[in-house]
C-alpha positions, 0 to 999 in steps of 0.5 A, a space after each residue: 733885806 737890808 734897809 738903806 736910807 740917804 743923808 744929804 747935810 748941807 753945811 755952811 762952809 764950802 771955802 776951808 776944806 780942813 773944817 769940811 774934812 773934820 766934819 766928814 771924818 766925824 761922820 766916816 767914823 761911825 759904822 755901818 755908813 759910806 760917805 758917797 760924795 763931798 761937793 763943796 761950793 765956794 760962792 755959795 760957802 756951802 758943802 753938799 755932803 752925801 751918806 748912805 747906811 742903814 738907818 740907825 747908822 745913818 742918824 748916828 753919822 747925822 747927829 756926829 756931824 751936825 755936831 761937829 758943825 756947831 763947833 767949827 762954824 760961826 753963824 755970825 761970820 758966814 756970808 755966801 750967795 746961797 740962802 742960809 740960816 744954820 751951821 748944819 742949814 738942811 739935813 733931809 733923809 731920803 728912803 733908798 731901799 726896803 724902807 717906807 717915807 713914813 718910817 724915814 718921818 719917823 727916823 728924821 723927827 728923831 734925829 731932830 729931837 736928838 739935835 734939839 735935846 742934847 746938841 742944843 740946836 734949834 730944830 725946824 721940822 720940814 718936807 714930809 717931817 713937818 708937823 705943821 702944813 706951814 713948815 713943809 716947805 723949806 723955803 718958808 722955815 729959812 724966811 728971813 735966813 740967819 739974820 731973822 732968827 733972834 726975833 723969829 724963834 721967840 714967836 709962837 708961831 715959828 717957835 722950833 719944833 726941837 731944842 732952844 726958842 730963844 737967841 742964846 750965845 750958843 744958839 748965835 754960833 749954830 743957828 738953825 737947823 731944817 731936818 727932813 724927810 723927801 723922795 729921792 732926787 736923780 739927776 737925769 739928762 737925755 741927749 738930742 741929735 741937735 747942738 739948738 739948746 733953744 730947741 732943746 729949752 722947747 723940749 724941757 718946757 713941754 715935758 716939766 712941770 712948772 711948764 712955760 709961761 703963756 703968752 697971748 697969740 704967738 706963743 714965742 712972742 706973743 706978750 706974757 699973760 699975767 694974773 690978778 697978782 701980776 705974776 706970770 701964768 704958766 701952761 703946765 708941761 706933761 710931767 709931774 715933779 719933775 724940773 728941766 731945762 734945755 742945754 748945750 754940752 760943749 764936751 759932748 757937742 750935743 745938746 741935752 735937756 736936763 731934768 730933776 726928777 724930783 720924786 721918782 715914784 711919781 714920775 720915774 727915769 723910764 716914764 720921763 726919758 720916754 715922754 721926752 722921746 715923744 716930745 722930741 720926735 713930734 719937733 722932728 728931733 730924735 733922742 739918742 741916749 741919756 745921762 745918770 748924774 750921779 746914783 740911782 736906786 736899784 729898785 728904779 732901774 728895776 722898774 725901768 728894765 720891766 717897763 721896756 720889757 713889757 712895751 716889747 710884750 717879753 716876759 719880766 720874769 728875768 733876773 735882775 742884771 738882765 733887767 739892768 742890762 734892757 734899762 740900760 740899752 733902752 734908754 741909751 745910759 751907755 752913749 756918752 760913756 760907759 755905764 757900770 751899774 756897781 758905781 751907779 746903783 746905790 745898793 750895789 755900791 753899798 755891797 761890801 761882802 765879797 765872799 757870798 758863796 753865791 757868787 762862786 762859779 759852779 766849780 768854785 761852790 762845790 770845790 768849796 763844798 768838798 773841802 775840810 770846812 764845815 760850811 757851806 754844809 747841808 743847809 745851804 746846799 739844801 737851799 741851793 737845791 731848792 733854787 735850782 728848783 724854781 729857776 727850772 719852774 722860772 725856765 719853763 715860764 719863759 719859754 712858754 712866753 716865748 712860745 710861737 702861737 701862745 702870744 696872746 698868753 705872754 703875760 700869764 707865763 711872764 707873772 709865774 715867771 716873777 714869782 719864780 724869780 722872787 723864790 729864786 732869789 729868796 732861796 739864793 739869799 738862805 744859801 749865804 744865810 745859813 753859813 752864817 747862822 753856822 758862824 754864829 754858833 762857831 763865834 757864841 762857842 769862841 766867847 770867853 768863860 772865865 767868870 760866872 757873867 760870862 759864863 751866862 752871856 756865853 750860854 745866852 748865846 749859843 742858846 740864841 745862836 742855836 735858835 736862829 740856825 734852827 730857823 734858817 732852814 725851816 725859812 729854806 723848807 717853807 720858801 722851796 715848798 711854795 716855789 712848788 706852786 710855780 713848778 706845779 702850774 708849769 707841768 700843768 700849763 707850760 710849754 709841754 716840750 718842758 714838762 720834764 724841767 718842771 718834774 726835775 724841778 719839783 724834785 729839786 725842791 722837795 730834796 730842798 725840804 727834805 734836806 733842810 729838815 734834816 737841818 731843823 732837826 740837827 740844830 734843835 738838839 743843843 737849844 734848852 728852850 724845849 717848847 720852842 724847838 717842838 712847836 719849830 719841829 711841829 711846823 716843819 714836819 708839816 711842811 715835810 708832809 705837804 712837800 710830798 704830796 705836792 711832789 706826786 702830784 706834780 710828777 703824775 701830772 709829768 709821766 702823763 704829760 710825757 706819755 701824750 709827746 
């Protein structure tokens, strides 16, 4: 699956919208990036601009930016109330999807080698990205903000990590600037059935980190209890990494805590909108809905549908907008306005591609299939087969987690039916798949063939093109034959009432094996590279074989189970 990190430049404009609109242009014109939000701030002269891409893109929006920036904005002349020491001040990146922190460390240092190196701007690595304990914070690298830099850079100590350490003309116009690499931040409000912020202060205060400040015998009035260092102490609240505070919302006539969940995979939107109803109910006031500010990875939605899933004891082996749905309901995201997960969730925001075949009604998919087109063909047939195949395996699961008298087993029947859904959804993702392999050897044939040098490049690509369509379906073959796993455990163990899904379903998935050899063997017929097709032709044979005898296995084990209804 694709992988999708965020960029959230800070630039140190926020008043003249014609320089802000030639930076996001410059930003909009590299591929493969969506510029999802410009906020700009006039008091603190500052604009928050938001992408999303793929990661080479991304860092290639970036640096274009930042660029652009050093260009139009002159550190010498900025003023604003928000500390600052850089036309491009932060530069953090965030992992959205299928990418870890430490790859996103790895893309942050190089766009900031790529800054220092060839935009000439001096460049503080920070958060997660900091090579140094000392210069993970922010706060601590901005010290002292623009005006400290002339002495500052020159120093061992705060010399920057990428580009110029001492105080040039061009260095004076850019200054600084921070690139990072953090967690995600959501911005998440649950709503009160009162209209008291300072009840709804309380609230915040007993679930977010930083706490409240401890004070001696009352503990509203009571005086505030300080260290050695005269600095207030603070008892923690319940949840960590997360900031909050209690508000009233004129709009809404309700009154609201206001969190930031600064890093999700510790403190996730369903553990903290679930902390706060305990919280609430135990001051006698009841939580009626919540507030996504802004997006929020699929992933943490996800996460949110299985938890409230498994708190009612239901299977989690659902497909992923039933998930959505139960998140959605369950924490109330609907109550103040409605909620649409194709302009919530990052991913699904980011999904351009509206012609996927799976996204056909049934009538639509095999009209299409009937048609004068060569594609969709026999591949993605097969791999459609296939995932009918577990969604039947993944069907007897969950009715056998449902089934009266077997609660004590729900959770048995609910990991079986996540597996099925994970081969489900694979093979789902192969149907689109090998219509576009099948593309690929239509457009590598479409090359030009003028020359000798594009005579070899289009030869180069059909051999390449050939390849991958050769590997696709043997993809197709090895996911439908582990899905039989599933399938088999489901004839074996599931609700006997259904022992006749799961016989279809191993049929479907050995028709899928079956069907998308033929294609491995069909594919291999134009590719040069002979060893490489034999050892591909070797596996597949293989797996053809084991598919067969898991088949029989599976469908005695079904003529038994039926003869014994």
């Amino acid at each position: 699956m694709k992988q999708l990190i965020e960029c959230v430049p800070n630039f140190s404009e926020g008043r003249d919208m014609s320089v802000i609109k030639q930076i996001t242009d410059e930003m909009e014109n590299v591929e493969g990036i969506k510029l999802l939000d410009v906020d700009p701030g006039a008091a603190t002269n500052r604009t928050v601009v938001t992408i999303v891409g793929t990661p080479d893109e991304v860092i290639e929006a970036a640096f274009q930016g930042v660029k652009k920036a050093a260009q139009l904005i002159d550190m010498r002349h900025h003023k604003g109330e928000h500390p600052r020491f850089g036309a491009t001040d932060v530069c953090p990146l965030i992992p959205v999807a299928n990418i870890s922190m430490k790859e996103t460390v790895e893309y942050a240092r190089k766009l900031a080698k790529r800054i220092g190196e060839e935009a000439g701007i001096p460049v503080f690595c920070y958060e997660n990205a900091a090579y140094v304990e000392e210069r993970r914070n922010l706060a601590t690298c901005r010290s002292g903000e623009y005006e400290a830099l002339p002495e500052r850079i020159t120093t061992e100590r705060w010399k920057p990590d990428f580009g110029p350490s001492e105080f040039t003309e061009n260095v004076a116009g850019s200054g600084v600037t921070a690139v990072g690499a953090r967690d995600f931040l959501v911005a998440f409000n649950v709503n009160l059935n009162t209209t008291s912020t300072r009840r709804a202060n309380a609230i915040a205060f007993d679930v977010r980190e930083r706490g409240r400040t401890k004070r001696e015998g009352n503990p509203i009035t009571g005086k505030i209890v300080k260290d050695e260092n005269g600095k207030a102490v603070m008892i923690p609240g319940s949840l960590k990494a997360v900031k909050g505070i209690g508000w009233f919302i004129e709009e809404y006539g309700v009154a609201q805590i206001s969190m930031n969940l600064t890093n999700i995979s510790i403190t996730p939107v369903h553990v903290a909108f679930d902390e706060v109803c305990k919280k609430a109910d135990a001051r006698g006031i009841r939580v009626t809905g919540s507030e996504l500010v802004g997006l929020i990875p699929l992933q943490a939605m996800l996460d949110a549908g299985k938890y409230f899933l498994r708190k009612q004891q239901r299977s989690l082996g659902v497909d992923n907008d039933e998930l959505i749905k139960i998140a959605i309901k369950s924490m109330g995201l609907d109550e103040l306005k409605p909620f649409d997960p194709k302009e919530k969730i990052i991913e699904y925001l980011l999904d351009e591609n509206t012609n996927k075949l799976v996204d056909m009604t049934v009538n639509g998919f095999a009209n299409e299939t009937s048609s004068e087109s060569p594609a969709p063909g026999g591949g993605s047939i097969s791999a459609y087969v296939g995932a009918l195949g577990a969604s039947l395996a993944t069907m007897v699961a969950n009715l056998s987690s449902h089934k009266r008298g077997w609660d004590e087993r729900w959770e048995e029947f609910s990991d079986w039916a996540e597996i099925g859904q994970e081969f489900k959804d694979k093979l789902l993702r192969l149907v689109d798949e090998d219509t576009n392999a099948f593309n690929k050897i239509m457009d590598a044939f479409g090359l030009p063939k003028k020359s000798d040098e594009e005579k070899k490049i289009r030869k180069q690509a059909i051999e390449d093109a050939s390849k991958y369509a050769m590997e696709i379906p043997f993809k197709v073959m090895e996911t439908a034959y582990q899905s039989i796993q599933v399938i088999r455990a489901m004839a074996e163990y599931g609700n006997p009432n259904s022992v006749s899904d799961a016989g279809v379903g191993v049929l479907c998935a050995l028709t899928a094996v079956e069907g998308a050899y033929l294609n491995v063997k069909i594919n291999a017929m134009g590719i040069s590279d002979k060893k490489f097709t034999s050892d591909l032709l070797a596996k597949s044979a293989e797996v053809a074989e084991k598919a067969k005898a898991c088949r029989d296995i599976v469908m005695e084990v079904v003529e038994q189970k039926i003869s014994e209804l």
